[in-house]
MDAnalysis code that builds the backbone (N, CA, C; Angstrom):
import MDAnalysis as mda
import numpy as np

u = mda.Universe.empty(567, n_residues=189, atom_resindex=np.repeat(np.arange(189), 3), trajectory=True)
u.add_TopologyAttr("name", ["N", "CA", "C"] * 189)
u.add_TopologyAttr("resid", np.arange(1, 190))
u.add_TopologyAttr("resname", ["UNK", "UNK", "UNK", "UNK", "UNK", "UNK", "UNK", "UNK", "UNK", "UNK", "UNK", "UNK", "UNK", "UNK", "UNK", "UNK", "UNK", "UNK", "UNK", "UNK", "UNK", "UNK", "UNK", "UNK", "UNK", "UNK", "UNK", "UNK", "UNK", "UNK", "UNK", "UNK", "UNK", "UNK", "UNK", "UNK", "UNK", "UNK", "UNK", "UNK", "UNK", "UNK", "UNK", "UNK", "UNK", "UNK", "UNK", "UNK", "UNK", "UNK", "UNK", "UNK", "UNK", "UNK", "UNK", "UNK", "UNK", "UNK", "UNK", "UNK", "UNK", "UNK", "UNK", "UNK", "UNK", "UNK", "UNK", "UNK", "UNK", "UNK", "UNK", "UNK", "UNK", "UNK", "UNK", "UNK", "UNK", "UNK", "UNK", "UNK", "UNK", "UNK", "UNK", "UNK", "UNK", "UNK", "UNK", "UNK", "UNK", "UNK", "UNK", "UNK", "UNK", "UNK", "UNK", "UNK", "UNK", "UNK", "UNK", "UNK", "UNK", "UNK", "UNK", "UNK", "UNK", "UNK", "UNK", "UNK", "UNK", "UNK", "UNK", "UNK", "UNK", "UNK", "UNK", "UNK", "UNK", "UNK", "UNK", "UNK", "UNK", "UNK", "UNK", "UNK", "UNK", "UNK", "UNK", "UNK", "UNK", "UNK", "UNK", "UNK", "UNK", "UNK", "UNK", "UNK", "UNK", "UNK", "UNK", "UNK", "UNK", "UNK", "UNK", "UNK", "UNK", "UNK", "UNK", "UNK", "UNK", "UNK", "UNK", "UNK", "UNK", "UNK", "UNK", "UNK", "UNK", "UNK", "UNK", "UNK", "UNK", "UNK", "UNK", "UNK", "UNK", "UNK", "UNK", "UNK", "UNK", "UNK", "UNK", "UNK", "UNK", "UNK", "UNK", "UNK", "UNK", "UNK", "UNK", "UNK", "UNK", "UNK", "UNK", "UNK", "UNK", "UNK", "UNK", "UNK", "UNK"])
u.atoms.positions = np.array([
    [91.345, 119.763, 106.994],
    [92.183, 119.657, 108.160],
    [92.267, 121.022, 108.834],
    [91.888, 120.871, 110.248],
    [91.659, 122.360, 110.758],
    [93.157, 122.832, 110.736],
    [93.958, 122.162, 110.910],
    [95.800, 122.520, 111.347],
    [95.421, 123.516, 110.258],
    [95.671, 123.199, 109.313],
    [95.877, 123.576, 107.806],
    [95.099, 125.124, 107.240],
    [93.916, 124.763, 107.662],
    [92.959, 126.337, 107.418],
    [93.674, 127.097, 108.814],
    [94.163, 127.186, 109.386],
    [94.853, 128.166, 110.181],
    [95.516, 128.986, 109.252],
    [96.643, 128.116, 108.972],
    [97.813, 128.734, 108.408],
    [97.194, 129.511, 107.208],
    [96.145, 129.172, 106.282],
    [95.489, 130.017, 105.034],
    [95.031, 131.192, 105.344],
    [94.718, 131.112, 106.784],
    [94.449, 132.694, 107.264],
    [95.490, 134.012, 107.218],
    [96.635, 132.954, 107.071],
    [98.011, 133.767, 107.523],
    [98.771, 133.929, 106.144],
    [98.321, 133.148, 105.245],
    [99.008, 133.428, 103.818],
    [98.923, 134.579, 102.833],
    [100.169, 134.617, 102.323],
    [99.766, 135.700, 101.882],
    [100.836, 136.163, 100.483],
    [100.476, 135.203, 99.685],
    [101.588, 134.816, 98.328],
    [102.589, 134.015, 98.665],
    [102.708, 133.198, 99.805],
    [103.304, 132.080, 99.878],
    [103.187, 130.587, 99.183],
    [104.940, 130.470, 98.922],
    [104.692, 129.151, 98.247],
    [104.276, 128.029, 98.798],
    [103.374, 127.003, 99.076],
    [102.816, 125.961, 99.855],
    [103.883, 124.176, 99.508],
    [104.402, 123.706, 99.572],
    [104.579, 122.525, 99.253],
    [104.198, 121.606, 100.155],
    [103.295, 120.443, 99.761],
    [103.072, 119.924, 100.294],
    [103.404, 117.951, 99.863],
    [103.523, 117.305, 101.037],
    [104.460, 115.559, 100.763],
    [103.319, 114.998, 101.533],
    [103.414, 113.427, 100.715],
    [102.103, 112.757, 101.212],
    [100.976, 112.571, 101.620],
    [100.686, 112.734, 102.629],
    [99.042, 112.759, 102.883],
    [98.739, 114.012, 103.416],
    [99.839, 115.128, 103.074],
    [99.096, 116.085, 103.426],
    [98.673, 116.909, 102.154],
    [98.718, 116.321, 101.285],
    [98.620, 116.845, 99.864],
    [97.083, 117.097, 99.726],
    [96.529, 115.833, 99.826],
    [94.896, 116.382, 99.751],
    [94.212, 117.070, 100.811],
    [94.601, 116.780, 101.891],
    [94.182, 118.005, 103.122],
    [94.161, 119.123, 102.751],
    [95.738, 119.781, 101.908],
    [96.195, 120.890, 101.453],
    [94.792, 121.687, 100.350],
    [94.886, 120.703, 99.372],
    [94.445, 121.113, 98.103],
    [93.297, 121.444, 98.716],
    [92.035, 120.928, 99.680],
    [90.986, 121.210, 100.274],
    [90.924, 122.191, 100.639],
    [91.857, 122.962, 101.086],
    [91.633, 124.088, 102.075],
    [92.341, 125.197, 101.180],
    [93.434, 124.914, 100.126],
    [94.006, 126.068, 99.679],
    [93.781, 127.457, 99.202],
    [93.794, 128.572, 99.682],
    [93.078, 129.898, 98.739],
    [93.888, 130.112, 97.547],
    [95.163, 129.269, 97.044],
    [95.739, 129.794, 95.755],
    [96.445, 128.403, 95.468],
    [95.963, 127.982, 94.361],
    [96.391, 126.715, 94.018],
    [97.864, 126.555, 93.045],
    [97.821, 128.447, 92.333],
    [98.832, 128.530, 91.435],
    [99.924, 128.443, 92.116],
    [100.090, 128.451, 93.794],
    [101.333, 128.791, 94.032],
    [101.491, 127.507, 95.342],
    [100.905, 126.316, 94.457],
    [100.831, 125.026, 95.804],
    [101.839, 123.808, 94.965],
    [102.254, 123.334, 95.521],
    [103.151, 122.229, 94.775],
    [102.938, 121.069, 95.633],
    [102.589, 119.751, 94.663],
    [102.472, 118.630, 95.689],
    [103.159, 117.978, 95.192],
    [104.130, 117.509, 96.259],
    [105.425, 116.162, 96.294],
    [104.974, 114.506, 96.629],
    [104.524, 113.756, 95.642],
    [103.687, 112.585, 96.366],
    [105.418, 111.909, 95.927],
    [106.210, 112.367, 96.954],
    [107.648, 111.395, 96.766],
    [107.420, 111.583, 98.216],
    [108.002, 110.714, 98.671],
    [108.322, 110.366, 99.999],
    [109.492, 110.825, 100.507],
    [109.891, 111.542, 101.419],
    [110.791, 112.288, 102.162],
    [111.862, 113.224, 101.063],
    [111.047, 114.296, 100.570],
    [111.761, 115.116, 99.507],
    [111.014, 115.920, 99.485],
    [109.941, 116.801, 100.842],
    [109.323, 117.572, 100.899],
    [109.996, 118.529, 101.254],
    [111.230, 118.576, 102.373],
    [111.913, 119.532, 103.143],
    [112.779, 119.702, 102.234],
    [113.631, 118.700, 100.907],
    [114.394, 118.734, 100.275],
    [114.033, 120.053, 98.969],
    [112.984, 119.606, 98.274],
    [112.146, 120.294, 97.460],
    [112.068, 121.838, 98.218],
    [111.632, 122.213, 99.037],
    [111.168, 123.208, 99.774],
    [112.675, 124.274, 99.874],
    [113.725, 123.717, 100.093],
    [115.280, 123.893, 100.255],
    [115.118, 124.715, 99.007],
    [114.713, 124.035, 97.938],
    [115.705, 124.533, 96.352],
    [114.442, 125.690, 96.019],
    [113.550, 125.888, 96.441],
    [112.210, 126.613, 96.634],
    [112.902, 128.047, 97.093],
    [112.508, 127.315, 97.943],
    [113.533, 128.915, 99.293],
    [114.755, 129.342, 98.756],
    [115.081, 128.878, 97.917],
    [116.860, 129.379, 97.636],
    [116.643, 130.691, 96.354],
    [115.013, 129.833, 95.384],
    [114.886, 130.460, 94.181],
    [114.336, 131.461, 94.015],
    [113.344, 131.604, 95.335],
    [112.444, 132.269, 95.568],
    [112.637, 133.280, 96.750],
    [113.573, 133.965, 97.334],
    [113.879, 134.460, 98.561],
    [112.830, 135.736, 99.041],
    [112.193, 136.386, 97.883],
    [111.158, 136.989, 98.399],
    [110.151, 136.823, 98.787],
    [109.966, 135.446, 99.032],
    [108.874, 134.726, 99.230],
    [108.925, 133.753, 100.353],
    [107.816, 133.608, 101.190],
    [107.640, 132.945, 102.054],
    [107.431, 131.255, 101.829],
    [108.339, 130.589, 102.097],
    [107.988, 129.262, 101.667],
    [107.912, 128.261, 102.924],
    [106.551, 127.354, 102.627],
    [105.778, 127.004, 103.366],
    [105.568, 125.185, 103.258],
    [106.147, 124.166, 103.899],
    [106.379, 123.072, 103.596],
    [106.138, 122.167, 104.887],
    [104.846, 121.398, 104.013],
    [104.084, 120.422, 104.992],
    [104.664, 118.763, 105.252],
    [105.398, 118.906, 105.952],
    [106.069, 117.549, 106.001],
    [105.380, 116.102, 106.996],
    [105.843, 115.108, 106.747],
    [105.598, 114.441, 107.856],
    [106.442, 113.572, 108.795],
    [106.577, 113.145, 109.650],
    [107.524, 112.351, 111.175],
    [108.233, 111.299, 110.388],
    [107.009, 111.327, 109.474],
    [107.955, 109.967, 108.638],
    [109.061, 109.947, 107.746],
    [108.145, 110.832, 106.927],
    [108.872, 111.464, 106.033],
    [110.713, 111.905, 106.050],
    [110.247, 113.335, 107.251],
    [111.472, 113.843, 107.766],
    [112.370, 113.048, 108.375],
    [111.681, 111.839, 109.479],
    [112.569, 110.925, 110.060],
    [113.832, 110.000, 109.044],
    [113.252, 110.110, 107.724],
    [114.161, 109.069, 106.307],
    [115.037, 110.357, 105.370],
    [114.968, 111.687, 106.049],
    [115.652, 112.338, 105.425],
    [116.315, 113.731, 106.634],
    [116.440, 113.387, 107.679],
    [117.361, 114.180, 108.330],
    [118.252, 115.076, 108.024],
    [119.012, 114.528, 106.951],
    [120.444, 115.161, 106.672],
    [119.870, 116.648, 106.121],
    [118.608, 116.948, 105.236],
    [118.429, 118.337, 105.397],
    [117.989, 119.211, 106.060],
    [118.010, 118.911, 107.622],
    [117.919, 119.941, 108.299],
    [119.495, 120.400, 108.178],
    [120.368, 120.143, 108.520],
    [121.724, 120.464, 108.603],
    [121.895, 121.324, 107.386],
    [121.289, 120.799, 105.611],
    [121.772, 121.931, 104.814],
    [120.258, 123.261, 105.075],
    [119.746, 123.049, 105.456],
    [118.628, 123.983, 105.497],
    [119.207, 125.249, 106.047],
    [119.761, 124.448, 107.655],
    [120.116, 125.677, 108.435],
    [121.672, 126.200, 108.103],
    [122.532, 125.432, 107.324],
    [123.697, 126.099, 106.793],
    [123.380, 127.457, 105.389],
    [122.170, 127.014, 104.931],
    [121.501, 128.106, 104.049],
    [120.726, 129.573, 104.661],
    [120.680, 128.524, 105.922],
    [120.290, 130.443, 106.974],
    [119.190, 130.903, 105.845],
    [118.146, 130.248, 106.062],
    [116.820, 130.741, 104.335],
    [115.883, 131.264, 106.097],
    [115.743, 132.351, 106.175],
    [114.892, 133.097, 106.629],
    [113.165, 132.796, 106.303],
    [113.007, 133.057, 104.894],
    [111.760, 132.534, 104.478],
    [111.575, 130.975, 104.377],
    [112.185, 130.153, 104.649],
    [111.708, 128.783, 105.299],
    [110.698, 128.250, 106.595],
    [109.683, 127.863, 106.390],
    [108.555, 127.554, 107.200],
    [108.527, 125.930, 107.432],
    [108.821, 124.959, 107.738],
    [109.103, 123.424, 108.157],
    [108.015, 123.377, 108.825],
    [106.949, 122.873, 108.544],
    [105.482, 122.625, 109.511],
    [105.748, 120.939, 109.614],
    [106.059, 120.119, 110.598],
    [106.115, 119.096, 110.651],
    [104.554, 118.124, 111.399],
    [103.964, 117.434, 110.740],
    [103.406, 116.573, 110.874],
    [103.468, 115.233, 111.829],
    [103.169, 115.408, 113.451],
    [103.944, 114.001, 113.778],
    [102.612, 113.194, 114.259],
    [102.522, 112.648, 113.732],
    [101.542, 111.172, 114.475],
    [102.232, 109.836, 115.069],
    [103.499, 110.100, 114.860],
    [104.651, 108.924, 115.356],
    [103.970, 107.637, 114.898],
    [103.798, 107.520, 113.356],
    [103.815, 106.507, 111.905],
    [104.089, 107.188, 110.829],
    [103.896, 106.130, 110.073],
    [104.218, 106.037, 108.610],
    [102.473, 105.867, 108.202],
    [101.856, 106.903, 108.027],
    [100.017, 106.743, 107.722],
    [100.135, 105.937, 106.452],
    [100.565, 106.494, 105.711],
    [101.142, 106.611, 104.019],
    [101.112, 104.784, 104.082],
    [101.925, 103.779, 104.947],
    [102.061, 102.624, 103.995],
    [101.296, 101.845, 105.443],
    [100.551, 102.244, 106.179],
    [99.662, 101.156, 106.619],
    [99.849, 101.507, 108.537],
    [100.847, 102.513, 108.522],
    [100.322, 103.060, 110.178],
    [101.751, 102.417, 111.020],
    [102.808, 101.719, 110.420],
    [103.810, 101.062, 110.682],
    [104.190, 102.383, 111.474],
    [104.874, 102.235, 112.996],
    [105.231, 103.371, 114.151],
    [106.797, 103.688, 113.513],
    [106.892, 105.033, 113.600],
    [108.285, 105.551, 113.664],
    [109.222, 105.343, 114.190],
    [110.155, 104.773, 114.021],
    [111.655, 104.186, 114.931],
    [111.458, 105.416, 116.118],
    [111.681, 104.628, 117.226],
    [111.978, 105.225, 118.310],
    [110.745, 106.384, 118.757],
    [109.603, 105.510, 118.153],
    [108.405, 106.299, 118.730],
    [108.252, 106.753, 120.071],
    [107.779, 108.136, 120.096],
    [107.807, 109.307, 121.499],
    [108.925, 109.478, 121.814],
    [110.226, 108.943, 121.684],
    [111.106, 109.427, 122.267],
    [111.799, 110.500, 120.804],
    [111.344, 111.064, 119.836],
    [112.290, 111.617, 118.425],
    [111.446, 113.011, 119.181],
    [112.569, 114.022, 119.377],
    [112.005, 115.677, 119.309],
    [112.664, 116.273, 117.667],
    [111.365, 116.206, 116.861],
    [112.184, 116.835, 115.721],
    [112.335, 118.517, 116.081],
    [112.287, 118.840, 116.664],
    [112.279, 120.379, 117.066],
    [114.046, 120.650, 117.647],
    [113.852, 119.010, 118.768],
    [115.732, 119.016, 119.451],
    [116.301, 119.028, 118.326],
    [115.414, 117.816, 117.154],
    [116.702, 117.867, 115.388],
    [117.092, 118.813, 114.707],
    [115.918, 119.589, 114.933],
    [116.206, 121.459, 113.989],
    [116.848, 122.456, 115.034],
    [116.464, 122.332, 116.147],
    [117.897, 122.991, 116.765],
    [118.849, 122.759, 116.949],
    [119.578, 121.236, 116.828],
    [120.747, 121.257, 117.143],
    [121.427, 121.329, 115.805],
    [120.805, 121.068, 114.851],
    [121.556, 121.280, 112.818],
    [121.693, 122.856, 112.974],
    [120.754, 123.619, 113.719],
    [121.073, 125.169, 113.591],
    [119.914, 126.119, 112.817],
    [118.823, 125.483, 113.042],
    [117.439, 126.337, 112.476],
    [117.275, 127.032, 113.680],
    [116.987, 128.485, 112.807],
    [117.051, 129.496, 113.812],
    [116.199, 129.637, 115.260],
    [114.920, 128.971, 114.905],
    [113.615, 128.731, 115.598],
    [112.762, 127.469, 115.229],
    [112.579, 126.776, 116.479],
    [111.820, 125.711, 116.630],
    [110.850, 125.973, 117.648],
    [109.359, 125.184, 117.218],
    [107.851, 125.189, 117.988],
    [107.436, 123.792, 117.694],
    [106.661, 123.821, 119.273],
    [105.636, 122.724, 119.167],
    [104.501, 122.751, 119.625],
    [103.456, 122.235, 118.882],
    [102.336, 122.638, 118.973],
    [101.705, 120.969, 119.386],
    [100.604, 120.957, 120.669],
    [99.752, 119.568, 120.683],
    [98.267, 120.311, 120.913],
    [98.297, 121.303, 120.982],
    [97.080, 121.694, 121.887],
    [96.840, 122.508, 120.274],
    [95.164, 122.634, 119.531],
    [94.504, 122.791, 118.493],
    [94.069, 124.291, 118.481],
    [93.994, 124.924, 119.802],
    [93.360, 126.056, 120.243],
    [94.405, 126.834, 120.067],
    [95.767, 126.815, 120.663],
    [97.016, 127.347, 121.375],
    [97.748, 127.148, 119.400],
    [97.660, 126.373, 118.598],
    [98.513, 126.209, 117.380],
    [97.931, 127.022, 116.442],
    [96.353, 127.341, 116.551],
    [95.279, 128.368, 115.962],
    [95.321, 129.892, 116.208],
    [95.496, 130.167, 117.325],
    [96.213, 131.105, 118.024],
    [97.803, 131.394, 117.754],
    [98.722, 130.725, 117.494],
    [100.107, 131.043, 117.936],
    [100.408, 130.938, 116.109],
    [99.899, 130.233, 115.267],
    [100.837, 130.018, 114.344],
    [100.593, 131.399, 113.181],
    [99.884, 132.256, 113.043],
    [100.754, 133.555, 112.876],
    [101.820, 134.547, 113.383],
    [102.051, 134.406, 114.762],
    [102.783, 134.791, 115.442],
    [104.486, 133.968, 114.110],
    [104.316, 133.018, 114.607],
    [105.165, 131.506, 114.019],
    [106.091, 132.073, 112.808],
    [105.193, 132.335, 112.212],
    [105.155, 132.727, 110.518],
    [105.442, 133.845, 110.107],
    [105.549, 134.926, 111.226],
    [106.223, 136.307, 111.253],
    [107.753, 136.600, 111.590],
    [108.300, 135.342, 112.501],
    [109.315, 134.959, 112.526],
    [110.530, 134.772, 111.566],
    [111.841, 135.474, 111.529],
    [112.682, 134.543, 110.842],
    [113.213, 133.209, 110.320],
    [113.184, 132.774, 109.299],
    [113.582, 131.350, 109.256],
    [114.907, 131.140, 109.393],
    [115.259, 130.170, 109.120],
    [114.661, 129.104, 109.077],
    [113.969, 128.392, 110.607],
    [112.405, 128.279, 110.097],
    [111.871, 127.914, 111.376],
    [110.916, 126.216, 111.043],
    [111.297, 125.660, 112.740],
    [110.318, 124.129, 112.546],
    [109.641, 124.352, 113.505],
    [108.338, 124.020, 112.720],
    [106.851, 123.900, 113.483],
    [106.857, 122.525, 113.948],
    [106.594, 121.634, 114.364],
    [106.051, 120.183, 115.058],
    [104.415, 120.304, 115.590],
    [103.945, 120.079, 114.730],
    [102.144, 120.068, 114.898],
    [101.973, 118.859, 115.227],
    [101.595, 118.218, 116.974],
    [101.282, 116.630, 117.169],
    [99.811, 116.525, 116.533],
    [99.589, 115.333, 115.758],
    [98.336, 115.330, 115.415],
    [98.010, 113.500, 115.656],
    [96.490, 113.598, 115.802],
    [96.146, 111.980, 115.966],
    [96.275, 111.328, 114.791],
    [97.069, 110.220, 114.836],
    [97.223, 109.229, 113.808],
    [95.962, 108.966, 113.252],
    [96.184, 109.031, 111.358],
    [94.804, 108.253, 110.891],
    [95.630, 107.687, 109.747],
    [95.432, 106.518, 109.786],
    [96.095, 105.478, 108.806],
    [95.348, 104.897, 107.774],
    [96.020, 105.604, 106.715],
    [95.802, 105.532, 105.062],
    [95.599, 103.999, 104.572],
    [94.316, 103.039, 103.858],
    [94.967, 102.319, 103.365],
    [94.482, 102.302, 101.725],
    [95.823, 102.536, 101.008],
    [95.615, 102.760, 100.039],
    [95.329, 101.645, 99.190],
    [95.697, 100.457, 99.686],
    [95.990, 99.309, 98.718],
    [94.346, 98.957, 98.501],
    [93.496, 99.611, 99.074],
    [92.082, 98.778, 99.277],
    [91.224, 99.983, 98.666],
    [91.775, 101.159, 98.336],
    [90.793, 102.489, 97.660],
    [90.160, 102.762, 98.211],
    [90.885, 102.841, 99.644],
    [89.801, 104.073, 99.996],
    [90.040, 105.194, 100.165],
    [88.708, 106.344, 100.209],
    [89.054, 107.780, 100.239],
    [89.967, 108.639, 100.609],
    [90.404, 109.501, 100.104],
    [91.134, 110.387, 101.085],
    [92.067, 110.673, 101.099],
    [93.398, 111.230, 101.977],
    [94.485, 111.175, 101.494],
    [95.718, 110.283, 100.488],
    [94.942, 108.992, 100.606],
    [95.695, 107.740, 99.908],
    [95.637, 108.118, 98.555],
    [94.598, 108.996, 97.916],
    [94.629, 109.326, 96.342],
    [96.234, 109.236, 95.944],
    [96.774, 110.074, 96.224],
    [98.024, 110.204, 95.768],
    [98.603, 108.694, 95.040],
    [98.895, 108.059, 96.346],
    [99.805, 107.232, 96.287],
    [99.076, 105.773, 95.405],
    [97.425, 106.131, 95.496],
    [96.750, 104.868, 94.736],
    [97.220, 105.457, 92.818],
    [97.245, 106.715, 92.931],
    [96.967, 106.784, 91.732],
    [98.819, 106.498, 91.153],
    [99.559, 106.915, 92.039],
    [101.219, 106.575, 91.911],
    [101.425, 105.210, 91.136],
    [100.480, 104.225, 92.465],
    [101.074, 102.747, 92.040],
    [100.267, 102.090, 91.211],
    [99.286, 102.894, 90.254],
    [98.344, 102.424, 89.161],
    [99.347, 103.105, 87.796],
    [100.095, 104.106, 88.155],
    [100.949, 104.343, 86.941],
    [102.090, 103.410, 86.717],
    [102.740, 102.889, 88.091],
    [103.806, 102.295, 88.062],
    [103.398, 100.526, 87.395],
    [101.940, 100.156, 87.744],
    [101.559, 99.006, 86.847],
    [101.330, 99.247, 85.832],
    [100.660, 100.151, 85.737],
    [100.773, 100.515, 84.023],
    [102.071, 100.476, 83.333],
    [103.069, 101.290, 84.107],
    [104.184, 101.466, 83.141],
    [105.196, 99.785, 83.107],
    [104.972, 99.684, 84.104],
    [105.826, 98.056, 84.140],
    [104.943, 97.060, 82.990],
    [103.403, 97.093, 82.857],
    [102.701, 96.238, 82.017],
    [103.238, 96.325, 80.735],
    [103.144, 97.288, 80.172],
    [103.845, 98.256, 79.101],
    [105.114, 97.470, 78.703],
    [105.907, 97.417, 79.686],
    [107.137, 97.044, 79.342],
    [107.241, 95.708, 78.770],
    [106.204, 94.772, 79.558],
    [106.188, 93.308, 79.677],
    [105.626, 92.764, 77.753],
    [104.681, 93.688, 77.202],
    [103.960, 94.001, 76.472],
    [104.631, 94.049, 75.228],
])
Protein backbone atom coordinates (compact mmCIF):
# COMPACT_ATOMS: atom_id res chain seq x y z
CA UNK A 1 0.00 0.00 0.00
CA UNK A 2 1.67 3.16 -1.25
CA UNK A 3 -0.26 5.31 1.77
CA UNK A 4 1.70 3.15 4.04
CA UNK A 5 5.45 3.10 2.53
CA UNK A 6 5.24 6.90 2.93
CA UNK A 7 4.94 6.98 6.41
CA UNK A 8 8.13 4.12 6.71
CA UNK A 9 10.12 6.78 5.24
CA UNK A 10 9.32 8.91 8.19
CA UNK A 11 9.76 6.28 10.97
CA UNK A 12 11.92 6.24 13.16
CA UNK A 13 11.48 3.77 16.40
CA UNK A 14 7.94 4.26 16.29
CA UNK A 15 5.38 2.07 17.65
CA UNK A 16 3.06 0.96 14.54
CA UNK A 17 -0.41 -0.55 15.52
CA UNK A 18 -2.22 -1.65 13.15
CA UNK A 19 -6.64 -2.95 13.02
CA UNK A 20 -8.05 -4.94 10.25
CA UNK A 21 -7.19 -4.85 6.87
CA UNK A 22 -4.61 -2.74 7.36
CA UNK A 23 -2.64 -5.28 9.13
CA UNK A 24 -1.30 -7.06 6.11
CA UNK A 25 -0.69 -3.93 4.03
CA UNK A 26 1.33 -2.97 7.21
CA UNK A 27 3.37 -6.12 7.72
CA UNK A 28 4.33 -5.75 3.77
CA UNK A 29 5.87 -2.66 3.93
CA UNK A 30 7.20 -2.57 7.61
CA UNK A 31 11.11 -1.73 8.25
CA UNK A 32 10.76 -3.03 12.01
CA UNK A 33 8.45 -5.67 12.81
CA UNK A 34 9.67 -5.78 16.60
CA UNK A 35 7.94 -2.67 17.22
CA UNK A 36 4.46 -3.41 14.99
CA UNK A 37 1.41 -4.70 16.79
CA UNK A 38 -1.57 -6.08 14.93
CA UNK A 39 -5.16 -5.71 16.41
CA UNK A 40 -7.38 -8.14 14.17
CA UNK A 41 -10.29 -6.88 16.85
CA UNK A 42 -12.48 -4.65 15.37
CA UNK A 43 -12.68 -1.04 16.58
CA UNK A 44 -9.92 -1.28 19.46
CA UNK A 45 -7.21 0.08 17.29
CA UNK A 46 -7.46 3.81 18.56
CA UNK A 47 -8.34 2.17 21.96
CA UNK A 48 -5.13 -0.09 22.07
CA UNK A 49 -2.99 2.78 20.66
CA UNK A 50 -4.43 5.10 23.84
CA UNK A 51 -2.86 2.59 26.49
CA UNK A 52 0.37 2.49 24.00
CA UNK A 53 0.85 6.21 24.10
CA UNK A 54 0.25 6.48 27.79
CA UNK A 55 3.14 3.59 28.37
CA UNK A 56 5.31 4.62 26.05
CA UNK A 57 5.54 8.59 26.03
CA UNK A 58 8.94 8.67 24.51
CA UNK A 59 7.82 7.27 21.71
CA UNK A 60 6.00 8.06 18.75
CA UNK A 61 2.90 6.04 18.42
CA UNK A 62 1.48 5.35 15.20
CA UNK A 63 -2.14 3.77 14.67
CA UNK A 64 -3.75 2.61 11.46
CA UNK A 65 -7.37 2.71 11.85
CA UNK A 66 -10.33 2.39 9.74
CA UNK A 67 -13.99 4.64 8.97
CA UNK A 68 -15.37 1.66 10.19
CA UNK A 69 -13.72 0.77 12.71
CA UNK A 70 -13.46 4.32 14.36
CA UNK A 71 -17.12 5.04 13.31
CA UNK A 72 -18.20 1.84 16.25
CA UNK A 73 -15.87 3.40 18.67
CA UNK A 74 -16.03 7.23 18.84
CA UNK A 75 -16.08 7.66 22.45
CA UNK A 76 -12.12 7.49 22.26
CA UNK A 77 -11.47 10.33 20.60
CA UNK A 78 -12.85 12.32 23.59
CA UNK A 79 -10.45 10.17 26.06
CA UNK A 80 -7.53 10.49 23.63
CA UNK A 81 -7.72 14.19 23.57
CA UNK A 82 -8.48 14.55 27.44
CA UNK A 83 -4.94 12.59 27.66
CA UNK A 84 -3.37 15.54 25.59
CA UNK A 85 -0.71 12.30 24.34
CA UNK A 86 1.40 14.50 22.05
CA UNK A 87 3.03 11.34 20.62
CA UNK A 88 -0.33 10.05 19.28
CA UNK A 89 -0.53 9.66 15.42
CA UNK A 90 -4.52 8.53 14.40
CA UNK A 91 -3.98 7.75 10.57
CA UNK A 92 -7.57 7.09 9.65
CA UNK A 93 -8.51 4.93 6.79
CA UNK A 94 -11.82 6.07 5.03
CA UNK A 95 -13.31 4.24 2.08
CA UNK A 96 -16.87 5.00 3.58
CA UNK A 97 -17.41 0.80 4.28
CA UNK A 98 -16.95 -1.81 6.33
CA UNK A 99 -14.17 -3.79 3.62
CA UNK A 100 -13.62 -6.26 6.54
CA UNK A 101 -17.36 -7.93 6.40
CA UNK A 102 -18.32 -7.59 2.69
CA UNK A 103 -18.16 -3.64 1.67
CA UNK A 104 -21.56 -2.89 3.73
CA UNK A 105 -21.38 1.50 3.46
CA UNK A 106 -20.79 3.42 6.67
CA UNK A 107 -23.86 5.03 8.36
CA UNK A 108 -24.21 8.28 6.97
CA UNK A 109 -21.83 7.74 4.12
CA UNK A 110 -19.92 11.16 2.78
CA UNK A 111 -21.56 13.10 5.02
CA UNK A 112 -19.06 11.72 8.60
CA UNK A 113 -15.82 14.33 8.79
CA UNK A 114 -13.80 12.23 11.19
CA UNK A 115 -11.32 15.09 11.31
CA UNK A 116 -14.77 17.59 12.45
CA UNK A 117 -14.89 14.26 15.22
CA UNK A 118 -11.22 14.80 16.41
CA UNK A 119 -11.59 18.38 16.56
CA UNK A 120 -14.45 18.91 18.25
CA UNK A 121 -13.43 15.91 21.30
CA UNK A 122 -10.21 18.28 21.36
CA UNK A 123 -7.24 16.59 19.33
CA UNK A 124 -4.85 19.06 18.99
CA UNK A 125 -4.50 18.70 15.07
CA UNK A 126 -6.53 17.26 12.38
CA UNK A 127 -5.59 16.49 8.33
CA UNK A 128 -7.02 15.29 5.35
CA UNK A 129 -5.53 13.80 2.80
CA UNK A 130 -7.46 12.55 -0.91
CA UNK A 131 -4.86 13.51 -3.24
CA UNK A 132 -1.71 10.44 -3.17
CA UNK A 133 0.98 12.99 -4.33
CA UNK A 134 0.04 15.94 -1.74
CA UNK A 135 -0.32 12.88 1.42
CA UNK A 136 3.39 11.61 0.11
CA UNK A 137 4.60 14.94 0.32
CA UNK A 138 2.81 16.37 3.48
CA UNK A 139 2.76 13.38 5.82
CA UNK A 140 6.21 14.00 7.37
CA UNK A 141 5.51 17.39 7.85
CA UNK A 142 2.14 15.57 9.81
CA UNK A 143 4.27 13.49 12.02
CA UNK A 144 6.54 16.28 13.27
CA UNK A 145 3.61 17.79 14.73
CA UNK A 146 2.27 17.61 18.27
CA UNK A 147 -0.29 15.13 19.16
CA UNK A 148 -2.60 14.28 19.61
CA UNK A 149 -3.05 14.35 15.84
CA UNK A 150 -5.87 12.74 13.09
CA UNK A 151 -4.79 11.98 9.74
CA UNK A 152 -8.02 11.00 7.39
CA UNK A 153 -6.30 9.29 4.33
CA UNK A 154 -9.49 8.97 1.61
CA UNK A 155 -8.69 5.81 -0.07
CA UNK A 156 -10.66 3.68 -2.88
CA UNK A 157 -12.76 1.06 -1.44
CA UNK A 158 -11.56 -2.63 -1.98
CA UNK A 159 -13.80 -5.13 -0.41
CA UNK A 160 -12.43 -8.09 1.45
CA UNK A 161 -14.20 -11.35 1.00
CA UNK A 162 -13.07 -13.43 3.46
CA UNK A 163 -15.70 -16.04 3.72
CA UNK A 164 -14.55 -17.41 0.16
CA UNK A 165 -10.36 -17.29 0.86
CA UNK A 166 -9.33 -15.08 -0.88
CA UNK A 167 -5.98 -13.31 -0.78
CA UNK A 168 -5.01 -10.53 1.01
CA UNK A 169 -6.01 -8.51 3.64
CA UNK A 170 -8.91 -10.99 4.72
CA UNK A 171 -5.98 -13.35 6.20
CA UNK A 172 -6.61 -12.02 9.43
CA UNK A 173 -10.06 -12.42 9.90
CA UNK A 174 -10.15 -16.00 7.79
CA UNK A 175 -7.70 -17.26 10.06
CA UNK A 176 -9.86 -15.56 13.32
CA UNK A 177 -13.03 -17.45 12.27
CA UNK A 178 -11.15 -20.90 11.61
CA UNK A 179 -10.03 -20.62 15.36
CA UNK A 180 -13.38 -19.67 16.57
CA UNK A 181 -14.72 -23.15 14.70
CA UNK A 182 -12.22 -24.86 15.98
CA UNK A 183 -12.69 -23.73 19.41
CA UNK A 184 -16.59 -24.04 19.41
CA UNK A 185 -16.02 -27.81 17.68
CA UNK A 186 -13.93 -28.59 20.66
CA UNK A 187 -16.51 -27.72 22.90
CA UNK A 188 -19.30 -29.72 21.11
CA UNK A 189 -16.70 -32.71 21.26
Amino acid sequence: MIEMRAVVGHRSGDVVLTAETSIVAWAEVSDDVTLDLALPAMTKGSSMALGVALAQPERRVIVWDGDGCLLMNTGTLVTIAGEALENLYHIVLDNGMYAMTGGQPIPNQGNVSFAGLAKARGYARTFEFDDLEEWTTGIGDVLREDGPVLVVMKTAPEITDWRNNRPGPSRPMREAASLAREALQGRKG
